[in-house]
FIKOLZA-1660 file (N, C-alpha, C; in steps of 0.1 Angstrom, whole numbers, plus 5000, padded with zeros to 4 digits):
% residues 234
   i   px   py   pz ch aa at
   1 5008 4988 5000  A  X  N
   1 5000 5000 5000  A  X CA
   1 5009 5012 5000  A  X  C
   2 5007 5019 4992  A  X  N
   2 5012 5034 4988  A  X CA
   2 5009 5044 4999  A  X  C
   3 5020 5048 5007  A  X  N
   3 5018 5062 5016  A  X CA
   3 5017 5076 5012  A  X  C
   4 5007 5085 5010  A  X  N
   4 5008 5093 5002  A  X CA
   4 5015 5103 5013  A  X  C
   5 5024 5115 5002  A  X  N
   5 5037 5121 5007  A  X CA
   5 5032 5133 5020  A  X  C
   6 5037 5138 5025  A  X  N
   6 5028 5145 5038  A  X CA
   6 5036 5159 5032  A  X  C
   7 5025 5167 5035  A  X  N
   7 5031 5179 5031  A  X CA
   7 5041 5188 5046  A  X  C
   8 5051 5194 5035  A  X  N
   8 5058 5202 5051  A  X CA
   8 5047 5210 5062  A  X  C
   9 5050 5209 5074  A  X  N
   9 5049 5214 5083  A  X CA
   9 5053 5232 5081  A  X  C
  10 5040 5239 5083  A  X  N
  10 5040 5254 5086  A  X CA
  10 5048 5261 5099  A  X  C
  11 5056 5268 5100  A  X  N
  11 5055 5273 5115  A  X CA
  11 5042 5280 5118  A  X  C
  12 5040 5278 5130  A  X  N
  12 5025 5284 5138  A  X CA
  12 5030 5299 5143  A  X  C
  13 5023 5309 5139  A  X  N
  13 5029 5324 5144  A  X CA
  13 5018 5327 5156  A  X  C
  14 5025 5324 5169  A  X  N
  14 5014 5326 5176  A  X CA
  14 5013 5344 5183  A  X  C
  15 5003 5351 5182  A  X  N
  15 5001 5368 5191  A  X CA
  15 5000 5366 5202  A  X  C
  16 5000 5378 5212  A  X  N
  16 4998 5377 5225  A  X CA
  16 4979 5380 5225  A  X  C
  17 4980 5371 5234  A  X  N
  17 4965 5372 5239  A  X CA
  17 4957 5386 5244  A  X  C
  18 4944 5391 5241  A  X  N
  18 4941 5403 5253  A  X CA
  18 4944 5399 5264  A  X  C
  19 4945 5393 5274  A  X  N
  19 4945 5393 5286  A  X CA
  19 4963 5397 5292  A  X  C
  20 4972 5388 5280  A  X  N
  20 4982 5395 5283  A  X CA
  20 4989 5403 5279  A  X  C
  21 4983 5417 5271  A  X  N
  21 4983 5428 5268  A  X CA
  21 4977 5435 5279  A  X  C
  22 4969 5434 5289  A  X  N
  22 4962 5439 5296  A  X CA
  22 4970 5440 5307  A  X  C
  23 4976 5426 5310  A  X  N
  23 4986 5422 5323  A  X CA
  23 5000 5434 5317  A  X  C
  24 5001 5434 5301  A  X  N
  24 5016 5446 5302  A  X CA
  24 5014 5455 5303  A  X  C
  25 5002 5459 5301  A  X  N
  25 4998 5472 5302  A  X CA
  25 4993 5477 5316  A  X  C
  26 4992 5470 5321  A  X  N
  26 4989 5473 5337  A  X CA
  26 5001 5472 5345  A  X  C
  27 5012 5464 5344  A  X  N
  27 5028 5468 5349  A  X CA
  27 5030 5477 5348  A  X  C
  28 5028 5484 5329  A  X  N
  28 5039 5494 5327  A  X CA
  28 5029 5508 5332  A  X  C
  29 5017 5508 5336  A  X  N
  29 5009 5517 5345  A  X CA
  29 5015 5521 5360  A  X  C
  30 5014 5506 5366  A  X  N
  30 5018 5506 5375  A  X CA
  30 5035 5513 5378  A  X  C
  31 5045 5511 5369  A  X  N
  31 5059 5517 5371  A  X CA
  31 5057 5532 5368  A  X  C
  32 5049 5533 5358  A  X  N
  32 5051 5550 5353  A  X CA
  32 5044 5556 5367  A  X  C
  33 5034 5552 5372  A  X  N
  33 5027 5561 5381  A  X CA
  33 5036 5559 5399  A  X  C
  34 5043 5549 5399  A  X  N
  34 5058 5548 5406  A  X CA
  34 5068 5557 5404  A  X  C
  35 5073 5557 5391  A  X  N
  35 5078 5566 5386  A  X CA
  35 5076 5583 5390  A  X  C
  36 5061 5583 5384  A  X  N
  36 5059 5602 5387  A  X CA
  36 5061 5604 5403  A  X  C
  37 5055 5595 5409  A  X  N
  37 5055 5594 5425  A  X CA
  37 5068 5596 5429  A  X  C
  38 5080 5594 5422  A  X  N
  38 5092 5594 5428  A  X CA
  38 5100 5610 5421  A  X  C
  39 5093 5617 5408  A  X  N
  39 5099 5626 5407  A  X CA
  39 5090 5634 5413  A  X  C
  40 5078 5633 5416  A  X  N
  40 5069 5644 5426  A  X CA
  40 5071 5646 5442  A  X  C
  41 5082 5633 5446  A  X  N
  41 5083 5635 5457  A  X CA
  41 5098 5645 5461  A  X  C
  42 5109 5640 5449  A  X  N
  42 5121 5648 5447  A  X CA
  42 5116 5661 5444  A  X  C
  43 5105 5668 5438  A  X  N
  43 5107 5678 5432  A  X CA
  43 5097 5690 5449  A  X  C
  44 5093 5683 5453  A  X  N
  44 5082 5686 5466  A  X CA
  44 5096 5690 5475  A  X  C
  45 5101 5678 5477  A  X  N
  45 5112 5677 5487  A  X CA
  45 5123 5692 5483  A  X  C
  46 5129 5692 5470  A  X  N
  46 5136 5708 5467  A  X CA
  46 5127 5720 5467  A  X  C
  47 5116 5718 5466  A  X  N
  47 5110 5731 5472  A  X CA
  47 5110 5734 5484  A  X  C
  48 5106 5728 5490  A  X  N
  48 5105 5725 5509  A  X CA
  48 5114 5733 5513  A  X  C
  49 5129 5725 5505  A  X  N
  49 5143 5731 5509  A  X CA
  49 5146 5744 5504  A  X  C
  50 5143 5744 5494  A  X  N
  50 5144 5758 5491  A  X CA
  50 5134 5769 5501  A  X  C
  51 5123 5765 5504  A  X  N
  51 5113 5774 5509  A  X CA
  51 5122 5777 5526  A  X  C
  52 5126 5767 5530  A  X  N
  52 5133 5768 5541  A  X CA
  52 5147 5775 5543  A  X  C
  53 5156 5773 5531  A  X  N
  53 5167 5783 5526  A  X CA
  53 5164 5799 5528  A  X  C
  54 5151 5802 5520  A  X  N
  54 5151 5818 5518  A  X CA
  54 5144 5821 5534  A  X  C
  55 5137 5814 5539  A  X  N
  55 5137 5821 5551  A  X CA
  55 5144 5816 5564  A  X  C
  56 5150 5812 5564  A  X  N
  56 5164 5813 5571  A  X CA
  56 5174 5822 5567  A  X  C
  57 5176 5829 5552  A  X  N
  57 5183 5842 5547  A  X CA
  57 5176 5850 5554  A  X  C
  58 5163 5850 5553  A  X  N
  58 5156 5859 5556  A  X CA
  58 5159 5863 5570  A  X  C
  59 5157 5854 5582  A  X  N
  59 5161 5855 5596  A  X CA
  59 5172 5864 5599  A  X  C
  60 5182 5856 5589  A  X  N
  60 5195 5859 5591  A  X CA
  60 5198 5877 5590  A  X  C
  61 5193 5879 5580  A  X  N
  61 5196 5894 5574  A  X CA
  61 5187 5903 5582  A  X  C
  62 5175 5895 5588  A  X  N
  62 5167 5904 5600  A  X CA
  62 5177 5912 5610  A  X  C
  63 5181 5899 5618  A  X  N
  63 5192 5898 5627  A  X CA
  63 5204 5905 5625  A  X  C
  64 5205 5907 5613  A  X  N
  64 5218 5913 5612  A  X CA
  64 5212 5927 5611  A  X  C
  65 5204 5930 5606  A  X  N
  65 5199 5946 5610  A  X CA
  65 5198 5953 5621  A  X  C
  66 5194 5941 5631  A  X  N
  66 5189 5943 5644  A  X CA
  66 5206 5947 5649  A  X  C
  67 5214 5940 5648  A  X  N
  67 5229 5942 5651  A  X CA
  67 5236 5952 5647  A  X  C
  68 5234 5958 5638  A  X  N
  68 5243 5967 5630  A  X CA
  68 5231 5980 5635  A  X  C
  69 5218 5983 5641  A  X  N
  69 5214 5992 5649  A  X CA
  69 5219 5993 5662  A  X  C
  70 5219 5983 5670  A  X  N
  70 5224 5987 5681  A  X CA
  70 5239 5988 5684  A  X  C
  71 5245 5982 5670  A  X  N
  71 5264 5981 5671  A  X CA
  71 5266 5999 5672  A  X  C
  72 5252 6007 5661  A  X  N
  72 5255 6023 5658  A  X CA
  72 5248 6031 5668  A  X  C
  73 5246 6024 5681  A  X  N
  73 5239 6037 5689  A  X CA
  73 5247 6047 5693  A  X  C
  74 5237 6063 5694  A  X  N
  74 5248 6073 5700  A  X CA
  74 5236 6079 5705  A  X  C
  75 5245 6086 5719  A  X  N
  75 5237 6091 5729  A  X CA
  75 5235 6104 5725  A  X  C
  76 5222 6108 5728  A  X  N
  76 5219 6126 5728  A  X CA
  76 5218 6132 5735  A  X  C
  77 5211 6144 5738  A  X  N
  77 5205 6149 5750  A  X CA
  77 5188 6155 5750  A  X  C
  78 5187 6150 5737  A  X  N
  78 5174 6149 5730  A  X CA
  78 5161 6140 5738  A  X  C
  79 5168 6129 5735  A  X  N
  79 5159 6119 5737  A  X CA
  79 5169 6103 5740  A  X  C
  80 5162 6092 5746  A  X  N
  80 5169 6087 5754  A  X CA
  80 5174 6076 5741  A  X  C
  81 5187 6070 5740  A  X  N
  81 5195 6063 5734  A  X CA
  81 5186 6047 5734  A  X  C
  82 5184 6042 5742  A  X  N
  82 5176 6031 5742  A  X CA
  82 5163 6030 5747  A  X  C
  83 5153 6025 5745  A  X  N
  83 5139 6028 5753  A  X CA
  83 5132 6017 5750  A  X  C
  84 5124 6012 5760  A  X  N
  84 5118 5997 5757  A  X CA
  84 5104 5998 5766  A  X  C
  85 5094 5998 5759  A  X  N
  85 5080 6000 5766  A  X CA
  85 5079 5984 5769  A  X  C
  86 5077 5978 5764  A  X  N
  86 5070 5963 5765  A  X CA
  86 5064 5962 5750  A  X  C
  87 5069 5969 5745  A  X  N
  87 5063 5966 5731  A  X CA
  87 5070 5970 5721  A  X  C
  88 5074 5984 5722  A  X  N
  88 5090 5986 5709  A  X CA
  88 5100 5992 5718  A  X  C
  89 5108 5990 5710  A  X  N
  89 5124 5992 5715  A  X CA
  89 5124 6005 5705  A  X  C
  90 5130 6019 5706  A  X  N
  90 5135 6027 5699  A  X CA
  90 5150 6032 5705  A  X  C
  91 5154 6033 5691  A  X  N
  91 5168 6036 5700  A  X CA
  91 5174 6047 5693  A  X  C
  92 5183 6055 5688  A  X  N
  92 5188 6065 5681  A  X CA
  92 5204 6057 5680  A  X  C
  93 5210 6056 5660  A  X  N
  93 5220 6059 5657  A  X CA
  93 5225 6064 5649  A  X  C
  94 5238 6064 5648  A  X  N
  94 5243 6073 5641  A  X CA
  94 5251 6073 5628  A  X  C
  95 5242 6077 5620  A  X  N
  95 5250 6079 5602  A  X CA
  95 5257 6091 5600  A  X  C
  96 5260 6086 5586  A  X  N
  96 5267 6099 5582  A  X CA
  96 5261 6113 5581  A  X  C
  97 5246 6113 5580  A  X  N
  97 5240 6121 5577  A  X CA
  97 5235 6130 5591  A  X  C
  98 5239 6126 5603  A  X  N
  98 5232 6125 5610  A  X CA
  98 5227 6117 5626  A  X  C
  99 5218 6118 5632  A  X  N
  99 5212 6107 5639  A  X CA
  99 5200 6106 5637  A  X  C
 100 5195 6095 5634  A  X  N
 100 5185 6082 5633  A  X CA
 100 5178 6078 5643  A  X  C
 101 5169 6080 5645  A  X  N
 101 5158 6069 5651  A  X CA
 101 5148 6060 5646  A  X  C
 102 5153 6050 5651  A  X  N
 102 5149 6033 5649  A  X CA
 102 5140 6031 5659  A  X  C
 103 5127 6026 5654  A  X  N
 103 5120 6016 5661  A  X CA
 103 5115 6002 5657  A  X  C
 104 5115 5991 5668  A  X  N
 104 5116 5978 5666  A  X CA
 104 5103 5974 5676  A  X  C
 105 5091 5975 5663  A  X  N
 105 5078 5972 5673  A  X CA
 105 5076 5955 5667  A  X  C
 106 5065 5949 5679  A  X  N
 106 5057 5939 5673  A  X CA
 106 5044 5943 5670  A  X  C
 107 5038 5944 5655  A  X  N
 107 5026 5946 5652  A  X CA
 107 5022 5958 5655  A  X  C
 108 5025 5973 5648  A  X  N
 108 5021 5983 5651  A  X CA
 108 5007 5987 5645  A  X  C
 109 4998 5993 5644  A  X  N
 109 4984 5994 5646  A  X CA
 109 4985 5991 5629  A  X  C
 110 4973 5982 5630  A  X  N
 110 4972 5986 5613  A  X CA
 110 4979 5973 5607  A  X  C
 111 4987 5967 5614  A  X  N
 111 4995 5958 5603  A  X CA
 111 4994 5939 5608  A  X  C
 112 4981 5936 5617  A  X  N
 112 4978 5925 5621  A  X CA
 112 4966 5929 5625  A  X  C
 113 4957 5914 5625  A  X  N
 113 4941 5915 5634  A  X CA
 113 4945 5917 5651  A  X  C
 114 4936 5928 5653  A  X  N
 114 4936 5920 5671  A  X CA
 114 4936 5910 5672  A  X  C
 115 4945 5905 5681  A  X  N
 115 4944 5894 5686  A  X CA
 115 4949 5881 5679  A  X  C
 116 4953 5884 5668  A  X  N
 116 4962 5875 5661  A  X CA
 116 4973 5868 5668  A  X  C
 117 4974 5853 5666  A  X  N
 117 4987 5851 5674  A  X CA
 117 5000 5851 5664  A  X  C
 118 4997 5856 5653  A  X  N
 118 5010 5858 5642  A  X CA
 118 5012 5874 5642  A  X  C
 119 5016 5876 5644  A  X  N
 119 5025 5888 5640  A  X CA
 119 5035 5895 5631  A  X  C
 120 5031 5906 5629  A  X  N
 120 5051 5911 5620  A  X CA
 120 5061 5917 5633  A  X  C
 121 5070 5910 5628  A  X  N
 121 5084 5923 5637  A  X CA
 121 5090 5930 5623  A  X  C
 122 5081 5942 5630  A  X  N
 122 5083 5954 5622  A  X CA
 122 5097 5965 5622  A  X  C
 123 5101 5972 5614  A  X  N
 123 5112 5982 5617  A  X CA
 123 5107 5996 5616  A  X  C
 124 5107 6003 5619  A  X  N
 124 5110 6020 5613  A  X CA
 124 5117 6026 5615  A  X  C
 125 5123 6033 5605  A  X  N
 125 5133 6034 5604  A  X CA
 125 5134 6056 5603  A  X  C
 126 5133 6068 5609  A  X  N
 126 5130 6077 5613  A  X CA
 126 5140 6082 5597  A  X  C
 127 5138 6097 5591  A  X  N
 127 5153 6105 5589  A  X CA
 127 5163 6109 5593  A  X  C
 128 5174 6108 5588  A  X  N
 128 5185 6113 5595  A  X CA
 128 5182 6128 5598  A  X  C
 129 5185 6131 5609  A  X  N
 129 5185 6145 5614  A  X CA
 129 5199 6145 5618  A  X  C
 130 5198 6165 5621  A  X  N
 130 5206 6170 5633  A  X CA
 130 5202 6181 5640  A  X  C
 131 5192 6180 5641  A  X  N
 131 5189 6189 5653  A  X CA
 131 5180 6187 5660  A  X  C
 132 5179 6190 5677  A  X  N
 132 5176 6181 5684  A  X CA
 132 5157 6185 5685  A  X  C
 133 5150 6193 5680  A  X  N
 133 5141 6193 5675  A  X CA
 133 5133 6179 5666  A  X  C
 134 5143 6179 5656  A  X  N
 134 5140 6174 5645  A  X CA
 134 5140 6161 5654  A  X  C
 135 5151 6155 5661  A  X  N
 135 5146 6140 5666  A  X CA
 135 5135 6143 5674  A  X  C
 136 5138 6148 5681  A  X  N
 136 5119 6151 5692  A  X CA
 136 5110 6148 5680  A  X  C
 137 5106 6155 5670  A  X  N
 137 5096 6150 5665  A  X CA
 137 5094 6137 5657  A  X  C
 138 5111 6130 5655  A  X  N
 138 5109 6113 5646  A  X CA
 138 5105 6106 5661  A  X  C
 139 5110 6111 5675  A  X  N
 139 5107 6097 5690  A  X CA
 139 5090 6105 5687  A  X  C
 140 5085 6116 5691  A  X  N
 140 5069 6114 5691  A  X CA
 140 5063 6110 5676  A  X  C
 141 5066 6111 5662  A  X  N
 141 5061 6103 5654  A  X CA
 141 5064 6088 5657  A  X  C
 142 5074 6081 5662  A  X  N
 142 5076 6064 5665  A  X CA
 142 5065 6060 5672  A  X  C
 143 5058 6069 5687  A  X  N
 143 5051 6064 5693  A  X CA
 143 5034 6064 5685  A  X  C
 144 5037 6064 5671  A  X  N
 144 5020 6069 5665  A  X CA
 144 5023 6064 5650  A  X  C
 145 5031 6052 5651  A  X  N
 145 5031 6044 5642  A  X CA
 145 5018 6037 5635  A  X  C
 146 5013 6037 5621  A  X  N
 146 5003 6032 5615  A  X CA
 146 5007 6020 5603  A  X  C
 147 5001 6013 5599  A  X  N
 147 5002 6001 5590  A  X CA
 147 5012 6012 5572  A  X  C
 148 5006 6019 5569  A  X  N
 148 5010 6031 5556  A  X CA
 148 5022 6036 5561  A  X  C
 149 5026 6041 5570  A  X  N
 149 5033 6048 5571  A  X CA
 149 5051 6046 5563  A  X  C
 150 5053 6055 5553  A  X  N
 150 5067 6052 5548  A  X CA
 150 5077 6047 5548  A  X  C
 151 5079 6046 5562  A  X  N
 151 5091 6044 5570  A  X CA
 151 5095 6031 5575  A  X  C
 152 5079 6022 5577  A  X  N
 152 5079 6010 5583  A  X CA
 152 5076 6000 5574  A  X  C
 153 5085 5990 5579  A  X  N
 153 5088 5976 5570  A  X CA
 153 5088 5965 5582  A  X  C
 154 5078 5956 5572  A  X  N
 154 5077 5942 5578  A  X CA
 154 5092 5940 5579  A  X  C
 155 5095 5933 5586  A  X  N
 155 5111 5927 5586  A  X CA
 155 5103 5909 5587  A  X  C
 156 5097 5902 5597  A  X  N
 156 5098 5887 5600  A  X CA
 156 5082 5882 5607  A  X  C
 157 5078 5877 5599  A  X  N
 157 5062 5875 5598  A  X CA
 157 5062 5859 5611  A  X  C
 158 5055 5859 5614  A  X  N
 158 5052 5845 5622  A  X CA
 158 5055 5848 5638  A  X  C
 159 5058 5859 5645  A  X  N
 159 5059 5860 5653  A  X CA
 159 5050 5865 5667  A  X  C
 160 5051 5857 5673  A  X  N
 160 5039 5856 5684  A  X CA
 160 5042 5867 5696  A  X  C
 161 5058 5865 5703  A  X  N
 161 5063 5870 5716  A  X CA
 161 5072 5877 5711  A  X  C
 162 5076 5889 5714  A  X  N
 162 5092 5896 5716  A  X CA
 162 5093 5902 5726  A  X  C
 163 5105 5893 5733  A  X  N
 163 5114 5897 5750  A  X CA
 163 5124 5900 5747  A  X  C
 164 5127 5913 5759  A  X  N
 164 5140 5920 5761  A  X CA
 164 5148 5920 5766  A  X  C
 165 5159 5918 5771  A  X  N
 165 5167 5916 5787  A  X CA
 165 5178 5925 5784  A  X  C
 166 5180 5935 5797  A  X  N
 166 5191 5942 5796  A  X CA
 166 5201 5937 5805  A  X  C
 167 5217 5936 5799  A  X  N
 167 5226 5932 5811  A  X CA
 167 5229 5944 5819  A  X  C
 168 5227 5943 5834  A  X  N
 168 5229 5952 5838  A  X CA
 168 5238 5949 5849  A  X  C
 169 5250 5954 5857  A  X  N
 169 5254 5948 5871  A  X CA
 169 5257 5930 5866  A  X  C
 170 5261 5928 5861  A  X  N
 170 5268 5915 5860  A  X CA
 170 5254 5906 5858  A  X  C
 171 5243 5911 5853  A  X  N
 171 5229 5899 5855  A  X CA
 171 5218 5907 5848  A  X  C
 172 5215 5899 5843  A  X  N
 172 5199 5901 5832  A  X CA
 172 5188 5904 5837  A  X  C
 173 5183 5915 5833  A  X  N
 173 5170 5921 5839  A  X CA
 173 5160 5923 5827  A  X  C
 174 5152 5922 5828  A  X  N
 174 5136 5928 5823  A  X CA
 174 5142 5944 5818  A  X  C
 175 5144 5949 5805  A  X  N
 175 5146 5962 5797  A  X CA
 175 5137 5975 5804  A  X  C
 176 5129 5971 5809  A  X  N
 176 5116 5978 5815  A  X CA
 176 5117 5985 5823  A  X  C
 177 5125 5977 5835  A  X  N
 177 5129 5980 5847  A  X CA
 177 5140 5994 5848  A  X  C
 178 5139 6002 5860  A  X  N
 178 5148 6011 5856  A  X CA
 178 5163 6005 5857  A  X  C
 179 5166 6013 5848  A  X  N
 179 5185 6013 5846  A  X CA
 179 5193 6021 5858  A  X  C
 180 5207 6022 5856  A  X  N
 180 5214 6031 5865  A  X CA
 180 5210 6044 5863  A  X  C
 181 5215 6052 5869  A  X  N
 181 5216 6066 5869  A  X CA
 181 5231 6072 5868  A  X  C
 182 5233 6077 5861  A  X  N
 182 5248 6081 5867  A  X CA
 182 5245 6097 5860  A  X  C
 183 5251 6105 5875  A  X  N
 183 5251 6121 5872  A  X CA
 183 5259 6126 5865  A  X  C
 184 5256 6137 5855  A  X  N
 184 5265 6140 5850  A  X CA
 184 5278 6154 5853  A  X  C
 185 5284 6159 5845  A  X  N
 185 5290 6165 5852  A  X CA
 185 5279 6183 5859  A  X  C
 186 5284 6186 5873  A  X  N
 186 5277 6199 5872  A  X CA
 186 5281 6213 5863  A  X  C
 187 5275 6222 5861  A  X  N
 187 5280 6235 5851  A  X CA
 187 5287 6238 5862  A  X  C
 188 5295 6249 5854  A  X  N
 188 5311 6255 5857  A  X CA
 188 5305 6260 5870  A  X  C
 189 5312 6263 5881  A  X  N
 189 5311 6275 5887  A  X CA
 189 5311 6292 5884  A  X  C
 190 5298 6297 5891  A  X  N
 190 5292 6304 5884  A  X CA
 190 5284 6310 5876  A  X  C
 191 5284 6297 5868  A  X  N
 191 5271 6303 5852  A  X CA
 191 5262 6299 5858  A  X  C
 192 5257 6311 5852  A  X  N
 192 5239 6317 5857  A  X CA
 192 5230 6301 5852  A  X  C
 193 5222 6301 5862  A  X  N
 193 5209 6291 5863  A  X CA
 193 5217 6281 5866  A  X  C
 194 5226 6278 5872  A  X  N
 194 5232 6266 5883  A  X CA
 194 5224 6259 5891  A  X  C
 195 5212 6243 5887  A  X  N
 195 5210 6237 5898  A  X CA
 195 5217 6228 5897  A  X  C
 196 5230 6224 5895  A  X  N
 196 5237 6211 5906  A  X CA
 196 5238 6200 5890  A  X  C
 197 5241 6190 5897  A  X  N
 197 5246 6181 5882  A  X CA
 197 5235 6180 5875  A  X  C
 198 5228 6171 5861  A  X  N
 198 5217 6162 5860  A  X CA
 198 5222 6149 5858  A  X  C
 199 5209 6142 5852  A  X  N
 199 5214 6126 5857  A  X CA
 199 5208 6123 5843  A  X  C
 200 5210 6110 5841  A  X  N
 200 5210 6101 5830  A  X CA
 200 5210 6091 5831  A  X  C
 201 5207 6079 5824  A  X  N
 201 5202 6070 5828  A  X CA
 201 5213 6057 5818  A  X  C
 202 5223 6051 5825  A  X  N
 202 5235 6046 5819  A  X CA
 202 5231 6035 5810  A  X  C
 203 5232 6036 5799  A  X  N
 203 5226 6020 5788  A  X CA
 203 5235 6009 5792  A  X  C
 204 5230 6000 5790  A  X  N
 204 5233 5984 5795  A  X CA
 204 5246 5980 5785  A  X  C
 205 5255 5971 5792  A  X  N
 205 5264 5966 5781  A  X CA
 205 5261 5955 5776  A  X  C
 206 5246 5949 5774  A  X  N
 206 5244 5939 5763  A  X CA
 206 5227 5940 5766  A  X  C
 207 5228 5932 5751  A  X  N
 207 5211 5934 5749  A  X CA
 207 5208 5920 5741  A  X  C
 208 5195 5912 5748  A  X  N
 208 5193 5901 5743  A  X CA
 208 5178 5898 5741  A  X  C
 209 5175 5894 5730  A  X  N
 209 5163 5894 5723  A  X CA
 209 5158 5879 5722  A  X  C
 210 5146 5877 5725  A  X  N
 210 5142 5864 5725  A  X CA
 210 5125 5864 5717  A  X  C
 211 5128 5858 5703  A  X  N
 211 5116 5858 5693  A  X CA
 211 5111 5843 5695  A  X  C
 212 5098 5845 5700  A  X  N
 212 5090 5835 5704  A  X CA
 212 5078 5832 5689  A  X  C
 213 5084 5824 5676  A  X  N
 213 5077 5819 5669  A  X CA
 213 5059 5813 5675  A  X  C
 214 5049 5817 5662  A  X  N
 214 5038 5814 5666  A  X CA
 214 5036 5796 5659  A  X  C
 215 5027 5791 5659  A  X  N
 215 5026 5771 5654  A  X CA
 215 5019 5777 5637  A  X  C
 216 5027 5772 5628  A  X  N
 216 5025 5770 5614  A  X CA
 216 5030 5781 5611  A  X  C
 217 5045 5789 5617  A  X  N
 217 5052 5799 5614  A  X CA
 217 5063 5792 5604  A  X  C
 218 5069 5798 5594  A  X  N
 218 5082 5791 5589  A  X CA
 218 5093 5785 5600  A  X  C
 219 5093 5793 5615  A  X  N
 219 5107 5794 5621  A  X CA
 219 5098 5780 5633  A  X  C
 220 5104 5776 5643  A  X  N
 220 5100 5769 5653  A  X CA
 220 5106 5767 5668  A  X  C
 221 5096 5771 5675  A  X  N
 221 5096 5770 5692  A  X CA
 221 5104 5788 5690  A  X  C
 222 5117 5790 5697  A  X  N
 222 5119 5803 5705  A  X CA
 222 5134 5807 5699  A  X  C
 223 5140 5816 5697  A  X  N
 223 5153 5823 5690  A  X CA
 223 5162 5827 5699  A  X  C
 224 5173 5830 5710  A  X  N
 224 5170 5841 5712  A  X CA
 224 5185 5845 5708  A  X  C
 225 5189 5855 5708  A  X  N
 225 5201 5858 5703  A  X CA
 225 5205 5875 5716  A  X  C
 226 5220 5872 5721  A  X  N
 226 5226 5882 5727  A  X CA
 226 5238 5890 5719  A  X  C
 227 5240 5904 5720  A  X  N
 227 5245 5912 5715  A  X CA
 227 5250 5919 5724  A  X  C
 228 5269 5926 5727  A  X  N
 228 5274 5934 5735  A  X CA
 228 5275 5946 5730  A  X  C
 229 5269 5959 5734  A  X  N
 229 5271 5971 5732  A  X CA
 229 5284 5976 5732  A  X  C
 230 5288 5975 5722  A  X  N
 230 5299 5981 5717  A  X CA
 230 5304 5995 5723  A  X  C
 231 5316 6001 5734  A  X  N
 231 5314 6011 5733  A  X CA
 231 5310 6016 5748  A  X  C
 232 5304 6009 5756  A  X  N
 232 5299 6012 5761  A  X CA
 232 5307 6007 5777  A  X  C
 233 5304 6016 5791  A  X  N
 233 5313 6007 5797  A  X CA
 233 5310 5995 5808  A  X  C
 234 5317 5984 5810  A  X  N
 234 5315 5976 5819  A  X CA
 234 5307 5978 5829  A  X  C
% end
């Protein structure tokens, strides 16, 4: 009996099935959306840092203002060289042009809600004068500070508390409290309207500031930073 001849054998071209187009297409979902998660979290994370960089410059260059005011105080007979209500510090220094009065309030009218526990530490910053008129009227304009006013700049937003301490006698006191006295010299002998020495009130050889951040401020918990008055004596 005759075998009839068999024909060659085809290759079989087999495709991928829907289901496993479904399975690669669901991996490669799954890595891409891994993927964006990993550059959204790098790119989240250099903001952060960045956002925390500029205000930490920011601090920094506050503080250095605050420093380079009191490094320039000079005494008058105008008005008092340092002065600390419980609320701004004003103090008078000295440029080229002049003397300056600086004030260093928390939240002067106008520039926070009552009652807010965020705050600005504000500056103002008076014109140079020279004549003792002219500062009399920049210390009574400092005490009647408004939100508009020209002169005043936010300096450091988030702040809740600002305390003062003056060194006085070898030990830290409350800025508030009175200071020394020391008399000065009396007029000559003889010149007309002679009553006897006057007095003055001796500025402290160091000044230390303690910024008490408010919760969801850039800065956190309490700052405080001490500064020696340059100049001045033991």
């Amino acid at each position: 009996m005759t075998m009839a001849p068999r024909s060659p054998s085809r290759p079989v071209h087999r495709g991928f099935t829907l289901v496993e187009v479904l399975v690669a297409l669901g991996i490669m979902a799954m890595l891409a959306v891994m993927g964006w998660q990993g550059v959204d979290g790098i790119v989240r994370t250099r903001e952060a840092s960045q956002v925390r960089l500029d205000h930490t410059l920011r601090l920094g260059t506050v503080l250095a203002q605050w420093e380079q005011d009191l490094a320039s105080l000079q005494e008058t007979e105008s008005v008092p060289a340092l002065s600390y209500d419980g609320k701004t510090l004003r103090l008078t220094r000295r440029t080229p042009d002049g003397v300056q009065l600086i004030a260093w309030s928390l939240a002067p009218a106008g520039t926070a809600p009552t009652g807010a526990a965020s705050q600005p530490w504000s500056r103002w910053a008076g014109p140079a004068v020279s004549t003792s008129a002219a500062l009399q009227d920049s210390w009574l304009r400092s005490q009647l500070l408004q939100a508009n006013d020209p002169g005043l700049l936010r300096m450091l937003d988030g702040v809740s508390q600002v305390q003062l301490y003056c060194y006085r006698g070898n030990a830290w006191s409350n800025c508030q409290s009175s200071g020394d006295v020391a008399a000065a010299a009396p007029p000559a002998s003889g010149a007309s309207g002679a009553s006897g020495a006057t007095s003055r009130t001796v500025l402290p050889t160091g000044l230390r500031v303690v910024l008490t951040f408010a919760d969801g401020s850039p800065h956190d918990g309490t700052l405080t930073r001490d500064l020696a008055l340059v100049g001045q004596p033991p």
